[in-house]
C-alpha positions in Angstrom: 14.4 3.7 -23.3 14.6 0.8 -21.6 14.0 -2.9 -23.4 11.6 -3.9 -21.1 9.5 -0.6 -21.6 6.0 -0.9 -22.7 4.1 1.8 -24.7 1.6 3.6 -23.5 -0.7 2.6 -26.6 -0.3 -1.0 -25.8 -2.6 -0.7 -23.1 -4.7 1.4 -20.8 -3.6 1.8 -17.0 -5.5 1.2 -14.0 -3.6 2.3 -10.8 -6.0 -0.2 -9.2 -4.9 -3.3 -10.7 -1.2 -2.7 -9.7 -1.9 -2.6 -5.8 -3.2 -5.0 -3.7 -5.6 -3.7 -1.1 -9.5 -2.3 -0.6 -8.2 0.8 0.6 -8.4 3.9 -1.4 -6.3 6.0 -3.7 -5.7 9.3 -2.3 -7.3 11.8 -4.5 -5.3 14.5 -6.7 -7.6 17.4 -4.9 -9.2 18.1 -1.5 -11.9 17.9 -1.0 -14.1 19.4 1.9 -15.9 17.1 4.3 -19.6 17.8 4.9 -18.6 17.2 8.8 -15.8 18.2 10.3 -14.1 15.1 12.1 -11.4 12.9 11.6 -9.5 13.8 8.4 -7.6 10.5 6.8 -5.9 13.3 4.3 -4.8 15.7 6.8 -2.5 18.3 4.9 -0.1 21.2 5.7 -0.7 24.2 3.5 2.5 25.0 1.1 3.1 28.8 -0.5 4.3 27.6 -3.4 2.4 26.0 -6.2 1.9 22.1 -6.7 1.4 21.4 -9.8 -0.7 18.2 -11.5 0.1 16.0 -14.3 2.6 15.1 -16.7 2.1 18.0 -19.4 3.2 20.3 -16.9 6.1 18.4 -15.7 7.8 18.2 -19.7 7.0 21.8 -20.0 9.3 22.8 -16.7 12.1 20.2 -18.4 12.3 21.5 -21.6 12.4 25.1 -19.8 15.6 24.3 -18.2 17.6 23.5 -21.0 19.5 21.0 -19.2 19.9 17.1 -19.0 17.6 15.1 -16.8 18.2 13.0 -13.6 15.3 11.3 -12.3 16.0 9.5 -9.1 13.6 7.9 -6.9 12.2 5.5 -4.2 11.7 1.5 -4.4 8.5 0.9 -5.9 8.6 3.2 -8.3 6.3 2.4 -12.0 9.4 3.3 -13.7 8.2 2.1 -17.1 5.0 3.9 -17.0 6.4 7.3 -16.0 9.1 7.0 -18.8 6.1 6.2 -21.2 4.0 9.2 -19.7 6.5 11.5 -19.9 8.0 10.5 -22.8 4.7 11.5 -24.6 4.5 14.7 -23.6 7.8 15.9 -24.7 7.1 14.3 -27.9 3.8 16.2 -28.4 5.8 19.7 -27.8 8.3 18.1 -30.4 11.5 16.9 -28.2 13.0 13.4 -28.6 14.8 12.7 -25.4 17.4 10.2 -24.9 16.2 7.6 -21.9 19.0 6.2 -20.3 18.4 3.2 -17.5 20.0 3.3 -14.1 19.0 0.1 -13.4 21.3 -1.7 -16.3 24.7 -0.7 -14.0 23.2 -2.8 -11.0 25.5 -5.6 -10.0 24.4 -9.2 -11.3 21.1 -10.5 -9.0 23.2 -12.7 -7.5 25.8 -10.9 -6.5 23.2 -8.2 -4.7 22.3 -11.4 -2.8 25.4 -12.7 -1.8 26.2 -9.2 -0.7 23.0 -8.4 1.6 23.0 -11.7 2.6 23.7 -11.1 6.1 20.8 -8.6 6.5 18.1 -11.1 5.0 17.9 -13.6 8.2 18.5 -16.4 5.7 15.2 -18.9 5.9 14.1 -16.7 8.5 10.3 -15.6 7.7 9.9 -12.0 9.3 13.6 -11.2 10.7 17.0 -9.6 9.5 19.7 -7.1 10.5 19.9 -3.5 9.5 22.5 -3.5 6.3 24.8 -0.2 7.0 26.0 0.2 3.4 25.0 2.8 1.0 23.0 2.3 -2.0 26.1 2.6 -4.4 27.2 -0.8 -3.2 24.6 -2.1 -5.2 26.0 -0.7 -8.3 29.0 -2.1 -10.9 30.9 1.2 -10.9 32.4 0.7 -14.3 28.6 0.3 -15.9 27.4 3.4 -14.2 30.4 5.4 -15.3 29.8 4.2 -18.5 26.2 6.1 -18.6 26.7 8.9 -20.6 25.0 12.1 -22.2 24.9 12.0 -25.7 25.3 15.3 -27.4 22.8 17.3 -28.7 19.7 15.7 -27.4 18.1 15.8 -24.6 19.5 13.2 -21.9 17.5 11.5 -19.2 19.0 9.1 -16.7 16.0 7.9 -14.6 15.4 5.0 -11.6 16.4 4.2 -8.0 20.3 6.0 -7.9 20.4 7.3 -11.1 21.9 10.6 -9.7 25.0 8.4 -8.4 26.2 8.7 -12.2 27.0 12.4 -11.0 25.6 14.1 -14.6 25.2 17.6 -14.6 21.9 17.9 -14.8 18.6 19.0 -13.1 17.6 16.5 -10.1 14.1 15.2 -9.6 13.2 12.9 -7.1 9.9 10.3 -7.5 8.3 9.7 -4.1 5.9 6.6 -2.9 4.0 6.2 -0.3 5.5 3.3 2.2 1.5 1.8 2.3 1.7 2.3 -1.4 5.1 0.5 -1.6 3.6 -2.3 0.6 0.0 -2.6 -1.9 2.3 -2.8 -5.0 4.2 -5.7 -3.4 1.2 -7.7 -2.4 -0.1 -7.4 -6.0 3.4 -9.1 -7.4 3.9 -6.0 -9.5 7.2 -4.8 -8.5 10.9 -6.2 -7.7 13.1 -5.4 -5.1 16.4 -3.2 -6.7 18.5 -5.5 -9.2 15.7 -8.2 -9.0 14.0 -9.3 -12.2 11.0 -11.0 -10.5 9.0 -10.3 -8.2 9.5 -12.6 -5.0 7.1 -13.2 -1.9 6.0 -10.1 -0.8 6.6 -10.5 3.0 10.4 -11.7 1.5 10.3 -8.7 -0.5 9.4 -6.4 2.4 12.0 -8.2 4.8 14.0 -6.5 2.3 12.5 -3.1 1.8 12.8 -2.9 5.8 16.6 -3.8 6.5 18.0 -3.1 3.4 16.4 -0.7 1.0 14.9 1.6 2.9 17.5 3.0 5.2 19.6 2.8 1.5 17.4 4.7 0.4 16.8 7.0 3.0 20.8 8.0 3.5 20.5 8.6 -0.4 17.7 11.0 0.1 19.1 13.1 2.6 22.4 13.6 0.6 19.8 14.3 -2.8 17.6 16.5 -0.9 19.7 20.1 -1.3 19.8 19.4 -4.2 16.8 18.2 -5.7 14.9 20.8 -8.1 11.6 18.8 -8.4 9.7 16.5 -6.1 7.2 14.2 -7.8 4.2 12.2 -6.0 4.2 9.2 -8.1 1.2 7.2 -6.4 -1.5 7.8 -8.5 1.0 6.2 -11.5 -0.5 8.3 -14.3 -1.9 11.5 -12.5 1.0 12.6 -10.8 1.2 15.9 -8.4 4.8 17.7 -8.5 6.5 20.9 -7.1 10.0 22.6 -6.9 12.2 21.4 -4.4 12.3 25.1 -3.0 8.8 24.7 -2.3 9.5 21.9 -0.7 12.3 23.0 1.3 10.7 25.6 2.5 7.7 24.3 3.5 9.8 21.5 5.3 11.5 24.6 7.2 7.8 25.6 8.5 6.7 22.8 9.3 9.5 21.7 11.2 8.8 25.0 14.1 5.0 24.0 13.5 2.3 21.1 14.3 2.1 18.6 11.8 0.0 15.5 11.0 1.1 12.8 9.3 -1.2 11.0 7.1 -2.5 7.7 9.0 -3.3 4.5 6.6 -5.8 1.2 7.7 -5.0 -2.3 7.9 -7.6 -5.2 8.1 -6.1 -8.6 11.0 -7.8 -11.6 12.0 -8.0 -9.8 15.2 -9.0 -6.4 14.2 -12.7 -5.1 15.1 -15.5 -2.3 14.2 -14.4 0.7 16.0 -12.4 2.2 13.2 -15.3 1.8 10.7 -17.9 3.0 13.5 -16.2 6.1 13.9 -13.5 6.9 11.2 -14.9 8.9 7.7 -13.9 8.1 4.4 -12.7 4.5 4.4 -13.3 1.7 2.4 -15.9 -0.3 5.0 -15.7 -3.3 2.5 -13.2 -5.3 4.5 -13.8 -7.5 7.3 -12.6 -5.3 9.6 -10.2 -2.6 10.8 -7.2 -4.2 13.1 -4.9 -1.4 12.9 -4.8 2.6 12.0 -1.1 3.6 11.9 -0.9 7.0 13.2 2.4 7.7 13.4 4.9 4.9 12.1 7.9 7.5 11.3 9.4 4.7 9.0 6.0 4.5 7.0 3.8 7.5 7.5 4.0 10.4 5.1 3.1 14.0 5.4 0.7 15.9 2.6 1.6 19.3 1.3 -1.3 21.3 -0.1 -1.9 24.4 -2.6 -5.2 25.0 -3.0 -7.2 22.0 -3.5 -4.0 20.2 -5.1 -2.4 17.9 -2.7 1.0 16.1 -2.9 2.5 13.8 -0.3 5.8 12.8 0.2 7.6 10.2 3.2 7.3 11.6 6.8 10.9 10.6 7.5 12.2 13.1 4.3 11.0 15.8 7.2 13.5 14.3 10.0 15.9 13.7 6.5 16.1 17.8 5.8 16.5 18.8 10.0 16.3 16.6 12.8 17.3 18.6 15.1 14.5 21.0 14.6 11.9 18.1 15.0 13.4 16.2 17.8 15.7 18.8 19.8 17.9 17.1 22.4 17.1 14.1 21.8 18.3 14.0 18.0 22.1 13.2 19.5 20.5 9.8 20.9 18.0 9.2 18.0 19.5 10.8 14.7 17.2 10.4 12.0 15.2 8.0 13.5 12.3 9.4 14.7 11.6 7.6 18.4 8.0 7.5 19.1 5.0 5.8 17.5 1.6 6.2 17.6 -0.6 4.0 16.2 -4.4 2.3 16.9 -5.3 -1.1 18.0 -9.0 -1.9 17.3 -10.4 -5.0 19.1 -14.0 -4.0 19.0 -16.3 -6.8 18.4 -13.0 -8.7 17.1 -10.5 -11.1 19.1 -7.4 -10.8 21.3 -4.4 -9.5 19.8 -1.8 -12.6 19.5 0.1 -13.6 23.5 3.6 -12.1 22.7 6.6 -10.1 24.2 9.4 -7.8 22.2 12.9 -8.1 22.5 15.6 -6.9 25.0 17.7 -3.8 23.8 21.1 -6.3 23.7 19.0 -8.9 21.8 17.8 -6.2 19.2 21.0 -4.5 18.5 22.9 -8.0 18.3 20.1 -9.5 15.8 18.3 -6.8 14.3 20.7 -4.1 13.9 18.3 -1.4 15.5 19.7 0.8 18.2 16.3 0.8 20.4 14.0 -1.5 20.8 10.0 -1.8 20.8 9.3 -0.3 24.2 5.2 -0.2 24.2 2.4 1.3 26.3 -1.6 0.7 25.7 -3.5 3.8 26.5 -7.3 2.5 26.3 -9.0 5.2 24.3 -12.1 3.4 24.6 -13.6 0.3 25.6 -16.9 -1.8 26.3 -17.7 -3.3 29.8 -15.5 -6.2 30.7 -12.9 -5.2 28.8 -9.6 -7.0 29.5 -6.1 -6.7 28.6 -3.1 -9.8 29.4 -0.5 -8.7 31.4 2.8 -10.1 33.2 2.9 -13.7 34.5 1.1 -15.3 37.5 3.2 -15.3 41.1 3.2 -18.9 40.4 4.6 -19.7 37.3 6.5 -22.5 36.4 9.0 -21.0 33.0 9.0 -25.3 31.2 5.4 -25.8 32.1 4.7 -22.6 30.2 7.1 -23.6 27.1 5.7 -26.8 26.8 1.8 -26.1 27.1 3.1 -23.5 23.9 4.8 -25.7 22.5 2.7 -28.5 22.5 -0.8 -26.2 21.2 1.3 -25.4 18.3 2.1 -29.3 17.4 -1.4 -30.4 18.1 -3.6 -27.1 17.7 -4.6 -27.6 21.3 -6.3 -24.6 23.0 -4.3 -22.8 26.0 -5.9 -21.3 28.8 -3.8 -18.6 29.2 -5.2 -17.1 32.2 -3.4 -19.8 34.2 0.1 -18.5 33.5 -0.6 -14.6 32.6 -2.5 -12.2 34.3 -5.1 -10.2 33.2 -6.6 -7.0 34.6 -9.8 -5.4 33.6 -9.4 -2.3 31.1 -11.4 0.8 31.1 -11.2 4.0 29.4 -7.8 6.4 30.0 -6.2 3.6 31.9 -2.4 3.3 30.9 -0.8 -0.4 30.7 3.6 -0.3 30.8 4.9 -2.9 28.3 8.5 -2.4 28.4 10.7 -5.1 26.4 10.3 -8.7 28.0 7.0 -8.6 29.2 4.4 -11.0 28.5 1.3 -9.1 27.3 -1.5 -8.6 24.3 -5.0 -6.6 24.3 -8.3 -8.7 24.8 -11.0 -7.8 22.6 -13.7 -4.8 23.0 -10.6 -2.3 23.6 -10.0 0.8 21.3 -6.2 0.8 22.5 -3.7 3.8 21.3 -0.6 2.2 21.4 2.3 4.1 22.5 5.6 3.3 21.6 9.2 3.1 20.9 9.1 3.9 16.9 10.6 -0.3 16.2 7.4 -2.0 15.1 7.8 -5.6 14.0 9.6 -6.8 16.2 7.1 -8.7 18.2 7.2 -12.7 19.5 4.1 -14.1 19.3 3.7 -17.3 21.3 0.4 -18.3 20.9 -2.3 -17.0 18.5 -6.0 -18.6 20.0 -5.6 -21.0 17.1 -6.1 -18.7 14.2 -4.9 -18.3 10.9 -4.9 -15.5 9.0 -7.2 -13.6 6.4 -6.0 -15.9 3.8 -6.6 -19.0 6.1 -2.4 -19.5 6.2 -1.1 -20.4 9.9 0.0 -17.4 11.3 3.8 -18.0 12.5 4.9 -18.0 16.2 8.0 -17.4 17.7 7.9 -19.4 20.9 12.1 -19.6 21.2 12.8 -16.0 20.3 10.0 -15.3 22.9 12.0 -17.6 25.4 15.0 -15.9 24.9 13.6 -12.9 25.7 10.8 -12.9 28.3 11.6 -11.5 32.2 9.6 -14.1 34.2 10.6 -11.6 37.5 7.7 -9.4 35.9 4.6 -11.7 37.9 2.5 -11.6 40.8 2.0 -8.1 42.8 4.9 -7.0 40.9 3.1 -6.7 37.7 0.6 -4.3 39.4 2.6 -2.3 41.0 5.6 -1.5 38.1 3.0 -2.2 35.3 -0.1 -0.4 35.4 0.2 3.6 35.3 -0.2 5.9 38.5 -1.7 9.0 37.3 -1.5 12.5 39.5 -2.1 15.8 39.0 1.6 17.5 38.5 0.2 21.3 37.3 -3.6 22.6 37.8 -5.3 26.0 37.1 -8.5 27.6 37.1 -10.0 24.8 34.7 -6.8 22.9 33.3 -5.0 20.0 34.7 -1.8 18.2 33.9 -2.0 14.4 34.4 1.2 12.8 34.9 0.8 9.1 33.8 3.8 7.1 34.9 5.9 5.0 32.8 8.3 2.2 33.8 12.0 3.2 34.2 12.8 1.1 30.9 10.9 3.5 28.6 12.9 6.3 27.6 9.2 8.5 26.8 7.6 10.1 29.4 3.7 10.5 29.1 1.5 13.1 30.7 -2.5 14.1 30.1 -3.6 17.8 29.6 -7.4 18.1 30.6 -9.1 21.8 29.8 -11.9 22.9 29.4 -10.8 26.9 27.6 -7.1 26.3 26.6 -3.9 25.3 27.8 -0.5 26.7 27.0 2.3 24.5 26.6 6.3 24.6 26.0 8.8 22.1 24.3 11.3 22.7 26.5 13.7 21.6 22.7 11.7 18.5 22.6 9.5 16.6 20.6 5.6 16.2 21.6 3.4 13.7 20.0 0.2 14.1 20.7 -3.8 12.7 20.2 -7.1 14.2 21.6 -8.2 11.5 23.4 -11.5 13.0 24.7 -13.6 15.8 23.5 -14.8 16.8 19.8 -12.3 18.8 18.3 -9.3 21.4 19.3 -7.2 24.9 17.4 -3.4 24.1 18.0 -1.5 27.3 17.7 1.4 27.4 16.7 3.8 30.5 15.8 0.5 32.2 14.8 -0.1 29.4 13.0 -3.7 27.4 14.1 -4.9 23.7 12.8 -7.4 22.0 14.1 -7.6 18.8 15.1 -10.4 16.1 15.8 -11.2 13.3 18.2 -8.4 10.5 17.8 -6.3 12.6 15.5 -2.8 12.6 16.1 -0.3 15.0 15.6 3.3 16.1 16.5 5.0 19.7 17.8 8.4 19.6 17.1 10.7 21.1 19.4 11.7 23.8 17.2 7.6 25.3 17.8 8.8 26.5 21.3 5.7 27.1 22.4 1.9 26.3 21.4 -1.6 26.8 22.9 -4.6 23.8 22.6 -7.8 26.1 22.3 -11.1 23.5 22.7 -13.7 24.2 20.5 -16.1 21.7 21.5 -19.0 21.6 23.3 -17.6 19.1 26.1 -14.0 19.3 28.2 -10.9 18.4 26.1 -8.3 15.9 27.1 -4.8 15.4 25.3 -2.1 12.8 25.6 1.2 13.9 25.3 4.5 11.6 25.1 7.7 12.9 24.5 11.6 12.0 25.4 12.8 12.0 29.0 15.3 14.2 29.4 17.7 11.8 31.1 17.4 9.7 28.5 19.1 12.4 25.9 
């Protein structure tokens, strides 16, 4: 074992006290809502048993007869598992041999010095994509050096452990991305090869451009051959299953819908929406700024048998078959999945921060990401006089902007922005084009459903109303990246006319409609409106749909015989491997149903 371990009888664990955040632990079991509305656990039902708890888990081991890898995400309570684990195989009488990954990592600073170039140097929120593989970070000669010991029971375990190439069984520990992020901010975990834990928006600079797509291209070479998948986030009441169950309920659910599990952030901007109409959250907090529907990079996906659920990392879907999930357009996107959903809550809060995302050149040359952050706002709700910035005014003068900014952020002088950027009143199903370059934010008293290109932190903020955030710290700007970036052509009755949606009727029947809602030619989604009041039928046409019921109480998606339902504001995704599905309404009032997906020129 490890020297750093710590036994279990040295103290008591509290899964609470090693995140940092109000929000709640997903429960080990289901349970049944006394109204059926918007699920925060939405799950996908698995044949195959998941099983709970660590006495299970050292009974399959010891049934295989074989040496143990145990690989894993960042994040990962490495010392607590061993210690769980370890106990129960010592209470069925087996002493195992615990062998470290982690002691064949390079030196610290040599990890440094090599990812260097992906951390942005001083830079506080920005790096570039590192395009290595997670071996680099590994002294080959220690790793090598890792061996079995005859006669005993061997168990290599942490982040690459199967990279030692033992013959053995493989499981695979999974965590959460929101989890990942909770740990961080409680100063509980270190990046791989650290030794400390470091600022956590440092540390997830890190997690974002260098060990998570390390991680990820690990994964999907681990993930024929992984034997047992193991939801780690409850720390010491653990759900696990075989990776055929796993496999194979990956294979359904790529030609099925599917909803990925959505998680809550509090901002100084955010409002009461969320809390007004969203079940099952903490209401504790200040407020609810964001609901992240459908982040592919941090969303994950629950698997349930019976009341037991288990959840693993949305992207370990797109990991096991792309193709299925996105069609034609995996050749453009590969693993990456392209569209994000997610909420913007302004009710009763503020405006969102004045800010623009960068070109596609700019983000490839700086960032490292193929595609940039490409965004719509579809107002799923809002209260009268309801606005949203937009686009500059015909008469704009680019230095007299610059320096106003400039000068508010020296002398924490108020703008009035409405003298260089328009803004246009916002109303319910109205659809506002952002593409990269374009001067925009959300007033308050909107309920906007973002629709995106999947990139997501990308954004410029040039001025911020003078706030700081939740813990009172200035919040940072980027006035010269903005600069750098922003299309002053986009002003006057320009704006208008490219920027704001024209929606038309492109397929109608006896009480169903298809609402084309244009986009702008840089957005490489297409979005379109399905209003019904019986049911609507619907095919892929080999791509991906991602959709959200955006009026009405609640709908049955069919599927290859297969029928969820899904609630007001729920989002969910058909892969193009479905073919075909049907939206049944079973509420009371008409339904209506945004749908984006690829353009087919674009693939």
């Amino acid at each position: 074992m490890s020297k750093d371990s710590v036994l279990k009888s040295d103290f008591e664990v509290d899964p609470q006290e090693l995140r940092s955040t109000r929000q709640f632990l997903i429960p080990a079991q289901k349970e049944t809502p006394a109204i059926a509305k918007y699920d925060i656990y939405p799950t996908f039902k698995t044949d195959g048993p998941i099983y709970a708890g660590f006495e299970s888990l050292a009974a399959w081991i010891m049934a295989q007869e074989k040496d143990v890898v145990i690989d894993g995400y960042s994040a990962v309570y490495w010392d607590i598992f061993v210690n769980e684990l370890n106990d129960e195989l010592h209470k069925k009488g087996v002493e195992a041999n615990w062998v470290n990954s982690h002691t064949a990592f390079k030196p610290e600073d040599t990890i440094n010095q090599l990812i260097a170039p992906s951390m942005g140097g001083d830079d506080p929120l920005f790096g570039k994509i590192y395009e290595g593989d997670l071996s680099d970070l590994f002294d080959y000669q220690k790793l090598s050096s890792l061996k079995p010991v005859d006669g005993r029971l061997n168990i290599i375990y942490g982040s690459g452990a199967a990279l030692a190439k033992w013959d053995a069984v493989v499981l695979y520990i999974d965590v959460p991305k929101n989890e990942i992020q909770f740990r961080s901010r409680a100063n509980k975990i270190c990046n791989l090869g650290d030794h400390q834990p470091v600022d956590p928006k440092v540390q997830y600079k890190r997690f974002y451009f260098v060990e998570w797509p390390l991680l990820n291209k690990h994964k999907k070479q681990l993930l024929p051959l992984v034997d047992v998948i193991i939801d780690e986030q409850r720390i010491t009441d653990i759900s696990w299953t075989t990776g055929g169950t796993l496999r194979d309920t990956l294979k359904t659910m790529s030609r099925n819908m599917l909803r990925p599990r959505p998680w809550f952030e509090p901002g100084v901007w955010g409002g009461q929406w969320i809390k007004d109409h969203i079940n099952g959250l903490n209401n504790d907090v200040v407020n609810y700024a964001w609901s992240f529907e459908l982040i592919a990079p941090e969303n994950g996906i629950i698997l349930q048998y019976r009341n037991t659920m288990l959840e693993v990392s949305l992207d370990t879907l797109f990991l096991y078959n792309n193709i299925a999930i996105l069609g034609k357009a995996a050749e453009r996107f590969g693993d990456a999945f392209p569209i994000r959903f997610d909420f913007l809550d302004t009710f009763d809060g503020g405006n969102l921060s004045l800010q623009c995302h960068p070109t596609v050149p700019y983000t490839k040359k700086n960032f490292g990401e193929n595609f940039t952050q490409d965004e719509t706002y579809y107002i799923l709700d809002a209260e009268p006089g309801a606005e949203v910035y937009l686009g500059f005014q015909e008469n704009i003068d680019k230095q007299e902007f610059r320096t106003v900014l400039e000068d508010s952020f020296k002398n924490n002088e108020p703008v009035e922005i409405g003298n260089y950027v328009q803004i246009f009143p916002a109303k319910k199903h109205d659809l506002f084009l952002i593409p990269n370059g374009t001067v925009h934010c959300s007033g308050k008293n909107n309920m906007v459903l973002e629709i995106s290109a999947t990139p997501y932190i990308f954004t410029f903020k040039m001025y911020d109303w003078l706030r700081p955030d939740l813990n009172g710290n200035p919040r940072t700007l980027n006035i010269d990246r903005a600069f750098e970036n922003l299309d002053f052509s986009r002003k006057g009755k320009v704006v208008a006319d490219t920027l704001i949606s024209k929606q038309s009727i492109v397929k109608k029947g006896n009480d169903w409609q298809v609402v084309n809602l244009s986009t702008h030619p840089d957005h490489f989604y297409a979005v379109e409106r399905f209003e019904f009041d019986t049911l609507i039928e619907e095919y892929t046409n080999n791509q991906c749909h991602v959709l959200s019921l955006v009026e009405g109480e609640s709908i049955m998606v069919t599927t290859n015989d297969l029928q969820q339902v899904i609630h007001y504001a729920e989002t969910f995704i058909i892969p193009a491997d479905a073919v075909k599905y049907t939206l049944t309404n079973t509420g009371k009032n008409s339904a209506k149903v945004i749908k984006a997906f690829v353009k087919d020129e674009c693939c």
